[in-house]
C-alpha positions as CSV (number, residue, x, y, z in Angstrom):
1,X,31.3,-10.2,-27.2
2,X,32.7,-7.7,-25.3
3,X,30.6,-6.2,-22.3
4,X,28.5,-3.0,-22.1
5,X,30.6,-0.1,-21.0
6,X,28.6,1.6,-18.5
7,X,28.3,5.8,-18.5
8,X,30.3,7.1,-15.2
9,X,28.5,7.6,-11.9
10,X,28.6,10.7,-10.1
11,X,27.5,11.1,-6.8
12,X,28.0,13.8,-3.9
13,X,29.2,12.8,-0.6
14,X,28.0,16.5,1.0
15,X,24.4,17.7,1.6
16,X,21.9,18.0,-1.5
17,X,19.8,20.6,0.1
18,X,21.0,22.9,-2.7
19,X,18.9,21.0,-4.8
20,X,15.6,23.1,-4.3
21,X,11.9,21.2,-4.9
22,X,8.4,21.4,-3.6
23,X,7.4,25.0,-3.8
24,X,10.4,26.7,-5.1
25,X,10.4,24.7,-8.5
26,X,7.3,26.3,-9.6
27,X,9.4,30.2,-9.2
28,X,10.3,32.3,-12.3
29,X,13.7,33.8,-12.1
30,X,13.3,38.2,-12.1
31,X,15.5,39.9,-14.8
32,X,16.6,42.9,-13.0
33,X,18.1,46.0,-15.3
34,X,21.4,48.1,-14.1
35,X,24.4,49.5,-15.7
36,X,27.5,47.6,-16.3
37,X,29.9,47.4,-13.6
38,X,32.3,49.9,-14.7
39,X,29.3,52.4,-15.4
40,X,28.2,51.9,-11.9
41,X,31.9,52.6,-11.0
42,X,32.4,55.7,-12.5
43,X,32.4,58.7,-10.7
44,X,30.9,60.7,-13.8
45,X,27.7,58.2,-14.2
46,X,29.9,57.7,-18.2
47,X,28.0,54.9,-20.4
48,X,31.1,53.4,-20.9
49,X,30.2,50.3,-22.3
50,X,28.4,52.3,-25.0
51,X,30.9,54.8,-26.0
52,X,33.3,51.9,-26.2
53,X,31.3,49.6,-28.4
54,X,31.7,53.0,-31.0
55,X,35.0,52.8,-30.6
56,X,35.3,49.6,-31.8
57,X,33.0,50.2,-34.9
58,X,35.8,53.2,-35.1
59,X,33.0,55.7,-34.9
60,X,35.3,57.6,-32.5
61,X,33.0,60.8,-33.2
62,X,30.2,58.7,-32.0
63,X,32.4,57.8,-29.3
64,X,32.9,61.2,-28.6
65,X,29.6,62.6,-28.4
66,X,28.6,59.6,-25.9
67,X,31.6,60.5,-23.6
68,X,30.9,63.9,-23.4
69,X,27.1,63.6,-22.1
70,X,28.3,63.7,-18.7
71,X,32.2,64.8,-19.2
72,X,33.2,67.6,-21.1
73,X,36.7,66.8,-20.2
74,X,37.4,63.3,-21.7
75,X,41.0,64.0,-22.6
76,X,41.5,65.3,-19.1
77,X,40.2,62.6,-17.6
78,X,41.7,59.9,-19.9
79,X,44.9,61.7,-18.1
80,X,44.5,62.4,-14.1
81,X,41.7,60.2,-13.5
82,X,41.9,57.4,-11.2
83,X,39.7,55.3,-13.2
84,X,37.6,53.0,-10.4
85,X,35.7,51.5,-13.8
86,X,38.9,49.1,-14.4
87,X,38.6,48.1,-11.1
88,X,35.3,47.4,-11.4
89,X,35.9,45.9,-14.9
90,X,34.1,41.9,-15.8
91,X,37.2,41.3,-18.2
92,X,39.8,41.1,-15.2
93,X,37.5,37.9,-14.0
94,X,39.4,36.3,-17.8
95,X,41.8,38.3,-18.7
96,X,43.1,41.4,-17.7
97,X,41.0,44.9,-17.3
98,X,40.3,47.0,-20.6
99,X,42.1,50.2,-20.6
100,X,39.2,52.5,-20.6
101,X,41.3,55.3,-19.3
102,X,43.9,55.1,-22.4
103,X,40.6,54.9,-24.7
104,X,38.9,57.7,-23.0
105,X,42.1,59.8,-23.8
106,X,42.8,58.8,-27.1
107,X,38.5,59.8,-28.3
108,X,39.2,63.0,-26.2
109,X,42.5,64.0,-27.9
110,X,40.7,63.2,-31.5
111,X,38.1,65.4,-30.4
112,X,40.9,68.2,-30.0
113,X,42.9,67.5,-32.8
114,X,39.7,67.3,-35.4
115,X,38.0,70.4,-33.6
116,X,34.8,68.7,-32.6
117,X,32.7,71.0,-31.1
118,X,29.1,70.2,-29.2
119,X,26.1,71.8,-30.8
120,X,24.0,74.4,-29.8
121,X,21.4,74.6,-27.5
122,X,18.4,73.1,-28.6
123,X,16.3,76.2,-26.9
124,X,17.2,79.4,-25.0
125,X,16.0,80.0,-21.6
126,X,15.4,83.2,-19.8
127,X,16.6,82.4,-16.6
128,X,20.5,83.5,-15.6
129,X,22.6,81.4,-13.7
130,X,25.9,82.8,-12.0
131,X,28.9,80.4,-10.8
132,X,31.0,81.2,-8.6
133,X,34.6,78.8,-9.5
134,X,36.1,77.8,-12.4
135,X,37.1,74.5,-11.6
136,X,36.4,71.1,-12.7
137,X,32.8,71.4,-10.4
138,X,31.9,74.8,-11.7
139,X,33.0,74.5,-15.7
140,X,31.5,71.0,-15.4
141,X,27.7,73.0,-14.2
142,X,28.3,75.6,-16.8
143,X,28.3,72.8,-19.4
144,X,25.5,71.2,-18.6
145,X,23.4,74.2,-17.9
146,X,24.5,75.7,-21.1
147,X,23.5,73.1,-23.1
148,X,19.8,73.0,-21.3
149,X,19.9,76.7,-22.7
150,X,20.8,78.9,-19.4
151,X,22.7,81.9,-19.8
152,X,25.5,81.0,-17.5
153,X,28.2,83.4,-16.4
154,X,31.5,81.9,-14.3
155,X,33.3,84.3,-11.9
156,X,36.9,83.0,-11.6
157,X,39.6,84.8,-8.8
158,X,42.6,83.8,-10.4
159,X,43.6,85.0,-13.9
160,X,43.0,81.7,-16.1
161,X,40.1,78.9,-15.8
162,X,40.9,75.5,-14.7
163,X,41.3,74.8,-11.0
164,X,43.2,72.5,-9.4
165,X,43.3,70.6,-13.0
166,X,45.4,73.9,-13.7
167,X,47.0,74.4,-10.4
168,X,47.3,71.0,-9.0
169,X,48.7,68.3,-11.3
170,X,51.9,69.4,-13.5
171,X,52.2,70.0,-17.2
172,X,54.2,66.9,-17.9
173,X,50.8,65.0,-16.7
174,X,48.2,67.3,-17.7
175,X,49.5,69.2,-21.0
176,X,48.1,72.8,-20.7
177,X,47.0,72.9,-24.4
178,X,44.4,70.0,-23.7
179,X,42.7,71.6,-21.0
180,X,42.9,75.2,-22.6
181,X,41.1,73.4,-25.9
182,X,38.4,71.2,-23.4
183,X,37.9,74.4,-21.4
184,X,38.0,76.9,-24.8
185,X,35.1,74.4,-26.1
186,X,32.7,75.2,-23.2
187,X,32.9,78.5,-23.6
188,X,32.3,78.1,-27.6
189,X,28.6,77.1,-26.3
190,X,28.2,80.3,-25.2
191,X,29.4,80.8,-21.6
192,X,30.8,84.1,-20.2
193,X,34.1,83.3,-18.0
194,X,34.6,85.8,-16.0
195,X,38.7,85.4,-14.6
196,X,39.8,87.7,-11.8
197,X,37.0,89.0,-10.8
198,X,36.6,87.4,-7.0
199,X,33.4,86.8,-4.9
200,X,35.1,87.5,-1.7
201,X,33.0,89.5,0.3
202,X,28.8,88.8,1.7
203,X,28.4,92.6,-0.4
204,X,29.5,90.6,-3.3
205,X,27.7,87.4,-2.9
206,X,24.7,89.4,-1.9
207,X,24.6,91.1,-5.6
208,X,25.1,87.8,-7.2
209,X,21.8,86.2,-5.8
210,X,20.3,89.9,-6.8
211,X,21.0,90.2,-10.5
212,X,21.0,86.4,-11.2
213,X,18.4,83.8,-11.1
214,X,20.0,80.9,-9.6
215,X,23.7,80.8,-8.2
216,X,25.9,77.2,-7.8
217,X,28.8,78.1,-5.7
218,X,32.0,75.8,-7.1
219,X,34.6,77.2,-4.7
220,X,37.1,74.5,-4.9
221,X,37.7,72.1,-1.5
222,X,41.4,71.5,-1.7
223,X,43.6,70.6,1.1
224,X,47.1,70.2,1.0
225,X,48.5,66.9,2.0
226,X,52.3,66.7,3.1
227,X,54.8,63.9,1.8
228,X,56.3,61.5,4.4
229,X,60.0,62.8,5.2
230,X,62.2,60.2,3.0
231,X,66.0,59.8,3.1
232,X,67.7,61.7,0.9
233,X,70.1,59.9,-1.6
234,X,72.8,60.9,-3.9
């Protein structure tokens, strides 16, 4: 008759104080709520984890309409931006990142492409808000306060809306048709865009704060940043 096998022993040769008794035994663990990491990490506050689980169910329109809660530029950004939320991403802990950025381009192109358009306010207020910029910052503010029902009127100095997404990153990056049709759809809402008319003087600014209710100054914070001097080849 062969002999009882035994079950392995395990034993630790370092401390045990890890193993917690007495009072601590008798704690409940505290489920604490907070966004995902890549929603903490992105700089728009995006539910990304909820616009992406759309996606997957191929409700890209759903998809669409979560993305553009806090970004009415999702096919911009799917473009330029440097997208911390991969970064921050769980998945590269087993895999690899997911590409939120290429997702977040691909909804925002469909929303061009199949002329999705955000609905209209659900009330109108009387109050008038003037913005002075027609940058990201300042289309970005007359989105949002045009879809709490503001009248909101941008003043823009230079001929066509857009900023530095217009005058800082190059075509071949940031086609000009796909922020024309992201910036054409905030002013659908109902937003008066105002191009070359500057606010350049305190006579001007001074009849802003007179004839409007509230005014968000969006003047654009660029600084120019030179290239290190590299050898030239042939």
């Amino acid at each position: 008759m062969n002999a009882r096998t035994l079950p392995p022993t395990t034993w630790t040769t370092g401390s045990t104080e890890v193993f917690k008794t007495g009072t601590w035994r008798a704690r409940l663990p505290r489920h604490v709520s907070a966004p995902s990491p890549c929603h903490a990490a992105c700089p728009v506050n995006g539910d990304i984890a909820h616009w992406i689980g759309r996606a997957r169910e191929r409700d890209f329109r759903g998809a669409w309409e979560i993305l553009t809660r806090n970004n009415p530029f999702p096919a911009v950004a799917g473009r330029v931006c440097h997208h911390p939320c991969e970064t921050a991403c769980n998945r590269q802990g087993y895999d690899e990142p997911l590409s939120i950025c290429r997702l977040e381009r691909h909804v925002g192109d469909l929303g061009l492409a199949k002329g999705w358009s955000y609905p209209a306010p659900a009330l109108e207020r009387s109050e008038r808000i003037a913005i002075v910029g027609a940058g990201p910052s300042g289309l970005s503010a007359a989105y949002h306060l045009r879809r709490r029902g503001y009248a909101v009127t941008v003043f823009e100095s230079r001929p066509q809306a857009g900023g530095l997404m217009r005058d800082g990153i190059p075509a071949y990056r940031l086609p000009r048709h796909v922020l024309d049709g992201e910036i054409a759809r905030i002013v659908a809402l109902g937003v008066e865009l105002r191009c070359g008319e500057p606010i350049d003087s305190p006579a001007a600014f001074a009849q802003l704060r007179e004839s409007f209710d509230a005014v968000y100054v969006a003047a654009g914070a660029r600084l120019p940043k030179r290239l290190p001097q590299l050898p030239a080849k042939a």
